[in-house]
C-alpha positions as CSV (number, residue, x, y, z in Angstrom):
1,X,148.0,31.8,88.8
2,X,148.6,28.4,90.6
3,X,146.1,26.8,92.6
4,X,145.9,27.5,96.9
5,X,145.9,24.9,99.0
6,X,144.2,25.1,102.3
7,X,146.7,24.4,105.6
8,X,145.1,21.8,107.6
9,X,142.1,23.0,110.6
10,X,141.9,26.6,108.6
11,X,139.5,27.1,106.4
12,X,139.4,30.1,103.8
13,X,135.8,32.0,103.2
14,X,135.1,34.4,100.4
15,X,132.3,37.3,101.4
16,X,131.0,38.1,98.4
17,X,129.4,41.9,98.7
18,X,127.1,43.3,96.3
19,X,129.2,46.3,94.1
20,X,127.7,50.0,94.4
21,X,126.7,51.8,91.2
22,X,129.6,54.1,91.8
23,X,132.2,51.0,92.1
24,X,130.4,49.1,88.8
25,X,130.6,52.6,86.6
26,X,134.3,52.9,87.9
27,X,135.4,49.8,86.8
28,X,133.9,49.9,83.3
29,X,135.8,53.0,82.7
30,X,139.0,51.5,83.9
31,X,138.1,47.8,81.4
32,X,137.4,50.6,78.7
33,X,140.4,52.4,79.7
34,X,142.4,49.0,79.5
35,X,140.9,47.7,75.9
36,X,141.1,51.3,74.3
37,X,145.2,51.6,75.5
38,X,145.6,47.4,74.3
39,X,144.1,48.6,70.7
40,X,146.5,51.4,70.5
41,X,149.2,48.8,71.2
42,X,148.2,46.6,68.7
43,X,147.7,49.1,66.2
44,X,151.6,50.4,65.9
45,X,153.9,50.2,63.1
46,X,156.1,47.1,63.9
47,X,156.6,44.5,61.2
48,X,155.0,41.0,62.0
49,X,157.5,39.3,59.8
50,X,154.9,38.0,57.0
51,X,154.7,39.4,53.9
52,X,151.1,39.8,52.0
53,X,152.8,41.2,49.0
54,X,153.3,39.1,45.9
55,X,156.5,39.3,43.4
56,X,155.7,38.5,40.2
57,X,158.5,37.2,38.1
């Protein structure tokens, strides 16, 4: 994400509103949503190119 530059004589204000308890507990299910489908992801079967296993000769 880049930075945004203001255009001269406008000025860009953020209101800030205090989150419900209904919007909060709906947006922790959708992080733990998100983190419990990454870990799937990350827990598949495809090679990462190093080896652990030694040969002994």
């Amino acid at each position: 994400m880049g930075l945004i530059r203001e255009p001269k004589n406008i000025d860009f204000t953020v209101l800030d509103k205090p989150w419900t308890d209904e919007e909060r507990k709906e947006f922790s299910a959708f992080i733990k949503f998100r983190k419990e489908q990454k870990k799937k992801r990350r827990t598949g079967t495809k090679p990462t190119g190093k080896s652990n296993t030694v040969i002994a000769e």
